[in-house]
C-alpha positions in Angstrom: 0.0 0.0 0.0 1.3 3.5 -1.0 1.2 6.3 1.4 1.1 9.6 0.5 1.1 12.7 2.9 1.7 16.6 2.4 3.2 18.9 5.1 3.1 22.4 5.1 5.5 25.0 7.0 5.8 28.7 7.8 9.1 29.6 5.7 10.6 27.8 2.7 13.7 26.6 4.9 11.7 24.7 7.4 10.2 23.1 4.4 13.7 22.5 2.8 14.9 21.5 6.4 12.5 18.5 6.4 12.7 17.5 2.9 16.5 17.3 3.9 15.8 15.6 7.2 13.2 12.9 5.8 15.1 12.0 2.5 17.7 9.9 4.7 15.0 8.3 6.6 14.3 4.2 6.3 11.1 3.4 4.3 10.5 1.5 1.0 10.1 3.2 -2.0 10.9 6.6 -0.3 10.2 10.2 -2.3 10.2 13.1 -0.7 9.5 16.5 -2.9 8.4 20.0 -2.5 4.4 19.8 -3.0 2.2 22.4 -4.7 4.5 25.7 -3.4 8.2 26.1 -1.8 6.4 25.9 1.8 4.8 22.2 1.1 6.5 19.3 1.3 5.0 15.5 -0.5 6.2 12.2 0.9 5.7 8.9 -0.7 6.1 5.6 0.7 5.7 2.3 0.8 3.7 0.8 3.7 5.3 -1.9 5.5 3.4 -5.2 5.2 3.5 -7.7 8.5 5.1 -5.1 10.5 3.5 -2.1 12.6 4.9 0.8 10.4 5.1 4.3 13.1 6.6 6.2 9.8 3.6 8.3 9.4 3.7 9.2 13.3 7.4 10.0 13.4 6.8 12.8 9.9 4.0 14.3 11.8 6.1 14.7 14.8 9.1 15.7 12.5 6.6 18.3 11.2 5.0 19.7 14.3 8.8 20.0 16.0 9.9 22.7 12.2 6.4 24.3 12.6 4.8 22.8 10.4 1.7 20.2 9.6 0.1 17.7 7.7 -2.7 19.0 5.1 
C-alpha cells in the first residue's frame, strides 16, 4: 500500500529542512518532494506489510517539531 502525505510549514527553509531531514530516513520506495509551493512538502512511501509501520507518526512529529503540519 502507498502512502502519500503533504506537510506544510511557515518559511521555505523549514520546508527545505524537512525535505533534507526525511530524505535519509528508512522506508521502502521513499520520495520526498516540494508539493504544490516552496512551503509544502509530499512524501511517498511504501507501507510496510507484517510489521506495525510508526513512519507516518514519526513525519507528523518531525513536522510539528519545524512548525509545520500535515494537510
Amino acid at each position: 500500500m502507498n502512502v502519500q502525505l503533504q506537510y506544510k510549514f511557515p518559511s521555505e527553509q523549514l520546508a527545505y529542512r524537512f525535505l533534507n531531514t526525511v530524505s535519509h530516513f528508512d522506508a521502502e520506495e521513499l520520495t520526498v518532494k516540494f508539493g504544490q509551493s516552496d512551503h509544502h512538502v509530499r512524501v511517498n512511501y511504501r507501507y510496510r506489510q507484517g510489521t506495525f509501520d510508526n513512519l507516518a507518526s514519526q513525519l507528523d512529529d518531525l513536522a510539528a517539531n519545524m512548525e509545520g503540519e500535515e494537510v
